[in-house]
VOLUM-238070 format. One line per field, with one value per residue (C-alpha): residue number from 1; chain; x, y, z. Coordinates in steps of 0.02 Angstrom, whole numbers, plus 50000, padded with zeros to 5 digits. Each point is the difference from the previous one (the first is absolute). Example, Ala and Ser with C-alpha at 12.3 -4.5 7.8 and 13.67 -1.06 7.14 Angstrom:
<rs>
k	(1, 2)
c	(A, A)
u	(50615, 50069)
v	(49775, 50172)
w	(50390, 49967)
</rs>
This chain:
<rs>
k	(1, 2, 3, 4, 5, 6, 7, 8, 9, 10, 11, 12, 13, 14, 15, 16, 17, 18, 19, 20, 21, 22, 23, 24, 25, 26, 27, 28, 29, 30, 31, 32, 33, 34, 35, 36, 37, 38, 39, 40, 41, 42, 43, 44, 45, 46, 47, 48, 49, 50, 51, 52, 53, 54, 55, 56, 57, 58, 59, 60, 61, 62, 63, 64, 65, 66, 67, 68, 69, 70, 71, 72, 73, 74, 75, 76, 77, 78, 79, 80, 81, 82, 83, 84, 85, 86, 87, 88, 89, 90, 91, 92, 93, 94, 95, 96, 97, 98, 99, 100, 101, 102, 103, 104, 105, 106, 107, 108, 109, 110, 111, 112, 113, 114, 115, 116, 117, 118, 119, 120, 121, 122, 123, 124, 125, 126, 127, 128, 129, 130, 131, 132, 133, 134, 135, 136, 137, 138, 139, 140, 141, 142, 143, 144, 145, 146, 147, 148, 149, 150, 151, 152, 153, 154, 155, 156, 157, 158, 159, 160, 161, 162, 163, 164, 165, 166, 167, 168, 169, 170, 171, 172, 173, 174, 175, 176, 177, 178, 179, 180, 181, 182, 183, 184, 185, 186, 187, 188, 189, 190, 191, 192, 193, 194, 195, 196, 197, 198, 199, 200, 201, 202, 203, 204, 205, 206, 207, 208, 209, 210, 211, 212, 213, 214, 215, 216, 217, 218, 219, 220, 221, 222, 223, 224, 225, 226, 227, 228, 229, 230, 231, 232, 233, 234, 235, 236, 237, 238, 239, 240, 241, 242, 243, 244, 245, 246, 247, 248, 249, 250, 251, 252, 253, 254, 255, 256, 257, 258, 259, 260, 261, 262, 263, 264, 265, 266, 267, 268, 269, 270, 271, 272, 273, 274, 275, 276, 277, 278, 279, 280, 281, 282, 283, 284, 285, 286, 287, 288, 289, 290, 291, 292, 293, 294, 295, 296, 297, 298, 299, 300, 301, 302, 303, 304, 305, 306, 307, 308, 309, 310, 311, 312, 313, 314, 315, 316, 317, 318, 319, 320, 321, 322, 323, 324, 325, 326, 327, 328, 329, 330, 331, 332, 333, 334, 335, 336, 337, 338, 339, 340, 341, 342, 343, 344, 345, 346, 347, 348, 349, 350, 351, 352, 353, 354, 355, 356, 357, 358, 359, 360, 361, 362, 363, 364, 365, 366, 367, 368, 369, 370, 371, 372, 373, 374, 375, 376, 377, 378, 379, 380, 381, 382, 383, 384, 385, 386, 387, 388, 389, 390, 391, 392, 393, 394, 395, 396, 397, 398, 399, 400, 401, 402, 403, 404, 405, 406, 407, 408, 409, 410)
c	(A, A, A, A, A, A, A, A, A, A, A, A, A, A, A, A, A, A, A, A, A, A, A, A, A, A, A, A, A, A, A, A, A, A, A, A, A, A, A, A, A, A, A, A, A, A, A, A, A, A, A, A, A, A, A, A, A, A, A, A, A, A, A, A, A, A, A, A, A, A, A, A, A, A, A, A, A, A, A, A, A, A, A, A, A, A, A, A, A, A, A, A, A, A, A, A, A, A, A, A, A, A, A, A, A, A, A, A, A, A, A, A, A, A, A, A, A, A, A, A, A, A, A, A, A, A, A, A, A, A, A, A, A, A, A, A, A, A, A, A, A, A, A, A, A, A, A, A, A, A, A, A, A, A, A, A, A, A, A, A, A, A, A, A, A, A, A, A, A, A, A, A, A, A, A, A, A, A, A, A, A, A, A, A, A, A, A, A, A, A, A, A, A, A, A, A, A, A, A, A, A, A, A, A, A, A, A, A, A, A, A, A, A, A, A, A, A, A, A, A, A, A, A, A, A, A, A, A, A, A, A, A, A, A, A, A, A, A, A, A, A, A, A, A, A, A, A, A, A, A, A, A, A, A, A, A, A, A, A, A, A, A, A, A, A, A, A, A, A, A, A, A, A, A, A, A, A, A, A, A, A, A, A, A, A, A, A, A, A, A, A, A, A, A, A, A, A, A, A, A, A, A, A, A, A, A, A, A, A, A, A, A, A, A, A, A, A, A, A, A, A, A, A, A, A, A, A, A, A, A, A, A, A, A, A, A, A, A, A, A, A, A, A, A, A, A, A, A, A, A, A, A, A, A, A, A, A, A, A, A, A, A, A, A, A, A, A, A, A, A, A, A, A, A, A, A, A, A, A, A, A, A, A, A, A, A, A, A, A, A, A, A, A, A, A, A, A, A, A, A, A, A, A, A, A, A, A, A, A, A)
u	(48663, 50090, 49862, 50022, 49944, 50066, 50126, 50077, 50162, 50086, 50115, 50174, 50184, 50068, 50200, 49990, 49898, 49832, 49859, 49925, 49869, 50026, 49860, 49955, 49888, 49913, 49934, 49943, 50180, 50148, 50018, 50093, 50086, 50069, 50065, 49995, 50142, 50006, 50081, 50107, 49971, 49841, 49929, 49836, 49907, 50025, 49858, 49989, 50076, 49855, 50071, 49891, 50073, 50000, 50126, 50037, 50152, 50020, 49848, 50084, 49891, 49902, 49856, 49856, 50081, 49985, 49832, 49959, 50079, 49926, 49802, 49981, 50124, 49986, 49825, 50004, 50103, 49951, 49960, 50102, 50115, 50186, 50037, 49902, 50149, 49898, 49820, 50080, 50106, 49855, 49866, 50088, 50029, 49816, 49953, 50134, 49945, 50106, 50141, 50171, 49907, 49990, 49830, 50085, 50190, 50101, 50107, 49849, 49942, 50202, 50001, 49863, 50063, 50153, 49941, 49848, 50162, 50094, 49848, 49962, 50175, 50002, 49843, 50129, 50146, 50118, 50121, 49931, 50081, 49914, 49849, 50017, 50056, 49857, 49864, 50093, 49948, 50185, 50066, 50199, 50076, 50059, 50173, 50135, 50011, 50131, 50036, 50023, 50057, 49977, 50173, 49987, 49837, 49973, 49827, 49852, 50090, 50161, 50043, 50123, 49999, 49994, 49847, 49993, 49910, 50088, 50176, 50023, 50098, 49951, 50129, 50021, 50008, 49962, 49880, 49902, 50096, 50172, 49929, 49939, 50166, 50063, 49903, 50040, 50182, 49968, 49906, 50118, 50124, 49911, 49991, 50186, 50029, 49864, 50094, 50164, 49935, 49881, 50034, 49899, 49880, 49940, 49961, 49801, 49877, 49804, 49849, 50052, 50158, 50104, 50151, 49956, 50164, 50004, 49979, 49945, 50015, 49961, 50187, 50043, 49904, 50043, 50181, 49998, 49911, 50111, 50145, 49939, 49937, 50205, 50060, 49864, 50091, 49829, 50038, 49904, 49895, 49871, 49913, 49892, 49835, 49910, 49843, 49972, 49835, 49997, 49817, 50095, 50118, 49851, 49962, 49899, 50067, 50191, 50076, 50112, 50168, 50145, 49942, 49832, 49977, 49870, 49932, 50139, 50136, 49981, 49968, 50180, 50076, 49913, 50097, 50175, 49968, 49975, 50133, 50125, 49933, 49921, 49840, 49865, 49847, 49921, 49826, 49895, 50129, 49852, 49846, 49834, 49914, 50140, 49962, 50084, 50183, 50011, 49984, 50115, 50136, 49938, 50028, 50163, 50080, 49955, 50010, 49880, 49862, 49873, 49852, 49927, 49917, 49982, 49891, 49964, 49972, 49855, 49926, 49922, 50170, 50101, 49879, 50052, 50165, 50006, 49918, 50134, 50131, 50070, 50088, 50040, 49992, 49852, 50043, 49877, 49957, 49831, 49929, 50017, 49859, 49908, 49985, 50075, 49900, 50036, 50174, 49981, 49910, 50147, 50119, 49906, 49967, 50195, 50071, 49860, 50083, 50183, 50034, 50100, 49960, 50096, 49918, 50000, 49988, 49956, 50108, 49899, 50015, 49934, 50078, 49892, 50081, 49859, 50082, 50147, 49861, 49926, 50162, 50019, 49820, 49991, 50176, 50049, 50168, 50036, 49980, 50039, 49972, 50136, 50168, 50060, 49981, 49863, 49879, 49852, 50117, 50088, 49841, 49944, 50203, 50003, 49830, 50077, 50129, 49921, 49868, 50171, 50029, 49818, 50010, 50182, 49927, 49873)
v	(52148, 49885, 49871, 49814, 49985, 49824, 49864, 49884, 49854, 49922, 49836, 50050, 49873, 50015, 49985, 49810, 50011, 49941, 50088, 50162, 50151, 50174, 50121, 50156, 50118, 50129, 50182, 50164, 50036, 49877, 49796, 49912, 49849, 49868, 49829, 49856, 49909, 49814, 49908, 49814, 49974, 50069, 49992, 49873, 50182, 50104, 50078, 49883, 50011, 49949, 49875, 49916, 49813, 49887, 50000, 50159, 50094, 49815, 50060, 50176, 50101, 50166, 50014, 49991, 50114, 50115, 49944, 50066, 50162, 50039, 49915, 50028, 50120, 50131, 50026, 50013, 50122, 50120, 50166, 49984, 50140, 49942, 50098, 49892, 49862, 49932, 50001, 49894, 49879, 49967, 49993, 49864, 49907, 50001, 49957, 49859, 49943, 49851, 50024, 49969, 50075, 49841, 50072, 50116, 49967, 50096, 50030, 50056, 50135, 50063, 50043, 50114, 50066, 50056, 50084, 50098, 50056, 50068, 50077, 50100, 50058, 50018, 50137, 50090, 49998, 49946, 49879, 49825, 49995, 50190, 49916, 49837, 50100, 50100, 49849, 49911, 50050, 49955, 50159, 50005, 50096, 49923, 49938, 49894, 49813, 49900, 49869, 49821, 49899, 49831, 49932, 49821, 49877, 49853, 49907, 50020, 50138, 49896, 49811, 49973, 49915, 50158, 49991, 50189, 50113, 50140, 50080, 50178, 50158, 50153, 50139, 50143, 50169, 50191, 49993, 49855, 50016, 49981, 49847, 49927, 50006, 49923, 49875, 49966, 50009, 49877, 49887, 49985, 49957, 49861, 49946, 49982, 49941, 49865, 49955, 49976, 49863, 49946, 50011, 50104, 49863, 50072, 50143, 49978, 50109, 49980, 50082, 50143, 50029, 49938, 49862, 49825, 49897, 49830, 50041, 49879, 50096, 50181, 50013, 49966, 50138, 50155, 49956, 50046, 50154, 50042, 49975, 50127, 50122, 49996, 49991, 50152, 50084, 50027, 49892, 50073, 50104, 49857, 49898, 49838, 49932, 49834, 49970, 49807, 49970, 49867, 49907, 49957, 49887, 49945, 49830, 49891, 50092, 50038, 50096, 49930, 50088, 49859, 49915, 49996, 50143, 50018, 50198, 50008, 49941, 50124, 50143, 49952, 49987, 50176, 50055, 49940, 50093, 50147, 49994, 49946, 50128, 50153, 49970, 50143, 49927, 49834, 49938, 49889, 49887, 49881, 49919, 50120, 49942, 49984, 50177, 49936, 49961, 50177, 50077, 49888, 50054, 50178, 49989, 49917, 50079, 50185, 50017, 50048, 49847, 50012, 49937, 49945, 49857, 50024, 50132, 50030, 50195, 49961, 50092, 49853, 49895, 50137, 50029, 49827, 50041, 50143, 49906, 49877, 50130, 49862, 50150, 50178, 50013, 50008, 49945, 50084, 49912, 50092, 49838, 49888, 50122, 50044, 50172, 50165, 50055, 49851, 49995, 50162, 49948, 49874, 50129, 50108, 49845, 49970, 50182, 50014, 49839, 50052, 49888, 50054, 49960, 49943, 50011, 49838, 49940, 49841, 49863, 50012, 50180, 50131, 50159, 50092, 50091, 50038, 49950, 50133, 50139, 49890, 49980, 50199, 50041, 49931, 50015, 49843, 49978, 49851, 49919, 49837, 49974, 49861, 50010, 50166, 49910, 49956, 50111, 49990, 50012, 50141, 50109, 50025, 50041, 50128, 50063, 50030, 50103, 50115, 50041, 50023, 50140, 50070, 49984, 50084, 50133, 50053)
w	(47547, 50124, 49966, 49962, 49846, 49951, 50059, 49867, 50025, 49911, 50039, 49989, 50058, 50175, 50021, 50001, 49847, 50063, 49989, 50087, 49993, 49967, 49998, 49908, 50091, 49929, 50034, 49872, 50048, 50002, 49987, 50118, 50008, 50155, 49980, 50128, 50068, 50028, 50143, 50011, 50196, 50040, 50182, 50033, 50056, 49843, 49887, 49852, 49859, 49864, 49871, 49860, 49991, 49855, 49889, 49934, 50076, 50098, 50080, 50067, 49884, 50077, 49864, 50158, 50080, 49850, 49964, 50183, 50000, 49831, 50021, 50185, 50080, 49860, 50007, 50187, 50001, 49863, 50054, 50171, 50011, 49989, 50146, 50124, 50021, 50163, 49907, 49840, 50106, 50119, 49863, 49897, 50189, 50023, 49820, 50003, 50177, 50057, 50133, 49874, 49837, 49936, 49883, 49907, 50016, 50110, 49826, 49928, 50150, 50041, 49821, 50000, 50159, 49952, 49843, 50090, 50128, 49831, 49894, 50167, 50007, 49801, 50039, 50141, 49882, 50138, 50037, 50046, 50161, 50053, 49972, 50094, 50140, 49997, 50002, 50120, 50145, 50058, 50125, 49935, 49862, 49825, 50014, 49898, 50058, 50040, 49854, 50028, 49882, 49965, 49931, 50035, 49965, 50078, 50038, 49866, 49911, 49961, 49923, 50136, 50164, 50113, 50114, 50027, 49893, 49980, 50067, 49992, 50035, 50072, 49973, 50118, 49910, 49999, 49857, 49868, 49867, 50091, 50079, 49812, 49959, 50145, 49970, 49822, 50015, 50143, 49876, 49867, 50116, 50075, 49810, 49987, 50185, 49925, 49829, 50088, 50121, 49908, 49795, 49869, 50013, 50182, 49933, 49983, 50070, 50103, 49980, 50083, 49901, 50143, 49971, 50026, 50017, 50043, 50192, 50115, 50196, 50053, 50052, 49807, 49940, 50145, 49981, 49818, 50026, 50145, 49882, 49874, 50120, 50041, 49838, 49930, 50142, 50129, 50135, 50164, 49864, 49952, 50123, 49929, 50015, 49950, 49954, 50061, 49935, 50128, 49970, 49823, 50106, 50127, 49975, 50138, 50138, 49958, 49891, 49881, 49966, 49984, 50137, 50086, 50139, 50141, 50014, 50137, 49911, 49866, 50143, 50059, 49801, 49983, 50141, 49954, 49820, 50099, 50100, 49854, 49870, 50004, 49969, 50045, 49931, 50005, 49898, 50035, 50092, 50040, 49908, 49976, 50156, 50133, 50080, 50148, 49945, 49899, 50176, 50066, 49859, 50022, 50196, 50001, 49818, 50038, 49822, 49865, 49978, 49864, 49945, 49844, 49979, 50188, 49985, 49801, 50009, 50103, 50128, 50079, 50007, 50028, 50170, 50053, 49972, 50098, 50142, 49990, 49983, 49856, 49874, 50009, 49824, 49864, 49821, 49888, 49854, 49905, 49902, 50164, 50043, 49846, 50022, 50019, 50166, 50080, 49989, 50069, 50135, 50060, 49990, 50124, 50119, 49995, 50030, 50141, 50084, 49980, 49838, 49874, 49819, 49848, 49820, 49900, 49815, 49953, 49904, 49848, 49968, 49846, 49962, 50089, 50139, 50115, 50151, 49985, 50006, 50160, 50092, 50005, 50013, 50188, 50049, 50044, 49969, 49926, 49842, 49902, 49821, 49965, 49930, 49909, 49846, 49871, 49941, 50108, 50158, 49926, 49950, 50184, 50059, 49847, 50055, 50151, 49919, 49947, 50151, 50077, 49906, 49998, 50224, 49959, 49914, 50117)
</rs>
């Protein structure tokens, strides 16, 4: 009964209104559905993300992807039982047989993934994240994460002149839901602390549902949100992180912020943030390949450092990073991957080496909240889905919610 019996997609509109799959998976029981999420800044070593060219969709559309799942991953997988995550995800690796899926379309094979992972827990009649944690193979207990939120945009989320990615805060409290609201109260703060220097003209927002005022230096953007951490009355209750996206801002060997900045002139500009603001977390503060100068910042910082394009949820990067001992932090992002049981697999090979890891979304987001089942599933702790605003943000936070309760309840 928990057989495959048929996979079908369909091409559906990301948050930035391009194009993406979502996949129906079938069994004599239930149908199942997962949607893939699109990034902006993508790392060199991701799984790729299958696109058909020409000019429809300015080239963005997904319809071989489709055409893959449905003519060539369906029929390979009929009959498979829904239950064997490891057999699916490893089948369609085989079948698609190139190192970044580039055959099939690592939108195309995460898809399918994800749905097999929900018709299996359909047949169980559980909550996603019980199941995830089950298949896993991860040895800690479901748990809430810590939120952080992305309140101001900068880099290839934003139209302004801000070099870093993303600048968020991480509030400090008892239980999810207090810490949503922290958060929120936080953010629509900022948006007045933002009007009043700025004008209701500053008041646009990124991808990620962050604000993206006409900032030009780091320093611009942490004093605002230091002044509405104060003003929404949490100062010494929310710390901040920044996602740098540094290979964004790489360009023949220095990185461009106002001026032009050897690797150790940044290292030394990382450390005066630090020092000046409290800043926990730090991602990707260098470009994809500098393994190197994220151990340097990790040595000298004693802070959080993560990797992402770094390592790409990756067991194979992550490895070298680990050798390097360039982060002490994992960000887990499923369709840099491509499948369910890989992503698993990178967990394991961080908690075995002492990493932490923080759940990701991508810029180009669906509704589909996924990740909020993933984040509890292997305990991690931390999780960033973008501003507490906009729709597809807000479905994994209120997802969260309410597994809140259900852990609450047990």
């Amino acid at each position: 009964m928990s057989s495959i019996t048929s996979i079908k997609a369909r091409e559906i509109l990301d948050s930035r209104g391009n194009p993406t799959v979502e996949v129906d998976l079938f069994t004599k029981q239930t149908c199942q559905s997962a949607s893939v999420p699109s990034g902006a800044s993508t790392g060199r070593h991701e799984a790729v993300e299958l696109r058909d060219g020409g000019k429809r969709f300015l080239g963005k559309g997904v319809q071989k992807a489709i055409k893959n799942v449905e003519q060539r991953i369906s029929p390979l997988l009929k009959g498979v039982d829904c239950f064997e995550q490891r057999k699916i995800d490893e089948m369609m690796i085989r079948k698609d047989g190139t190192k970044n899926k580039s055959k099939f379309g690592a939108n195309a094979v995460l898809g399918v993934s994800l749905a097999a992972a929900r018709a299996a827990n359909a047949e169980k009649k559980k909550f996603l994240f019980q199941h995830l944690a089950e298949i896993s193979g991860v040895d800690r207990k479901p748990s809430m994460p810590r939120p952080f939120f992305n309140v101001i945009n900068g880099g290839k989320h934003a139209g302004n002149k801000l070099a870093f990615q993303e600048f968020m805060i991480a509030p400090k409290a008892k239980t999810f839901a207090e810490a949503l609201r922290m958060g929120s109260e936080v953010y629509h703060v900022l948006k007045e602390v933002i009007e009043k220097k700025y004008g209701k003209e500053a008041i646009n927002v990124g991808d990620e549902g962050g604000f993206a005022p006409p900032l030009q230096r780091a320093e611009e953007a942490l004093d605002l949100i230091q002044e509405a951490i104060r003003k929404a009355g949490y100062a010494g209750k929310i710390e901040i992180a920044l996602d740098c996206a540094a290979s964004e801002f790489y360009t023949k060997g220095k990185y461009v912020l106002q001026a032009k900045m050897s690797k150790e002139r940044l290292l030394d500009y990382y450390l005066h943030l630090i020092k000046k603001y409290p800043i926990i977390s730090i991602e990707d503060p260098f470009e994809q390949e500098d393994f190197e100068s994220f151990a340097d910042l990790r040595k000298r910082s004693r802070i959080q450092i993560v990797g992402d394009d770094l390592t790409v949820t990756n067991v194979t990067r992550i490895k070298k990073a680990i050798q390097k001992k360039s982060c002490n932090c994992l960000l887990l992002k499923v369709n840099q991957i491509g499948t369910l049981t890989e992503a698993f697999d990178a967990v394991k090979m961080a908690y075995e080496n002492g990493w932490k890891v923080m759940v990701s979304h991508r810029s180009g987001e669906t509704e589909d909240t996924f990740i909020a089942d993933l984040a509890v599933a292997i305990g991690c702790g931390m999780i960033k889905a973008g501003a507490p605003c906009r729709g597809e943000r807000i479905a994994k936070y209120n997802r969260l919610l309410r597994i809140e309760e259900v852990l609450r309840r047990k």
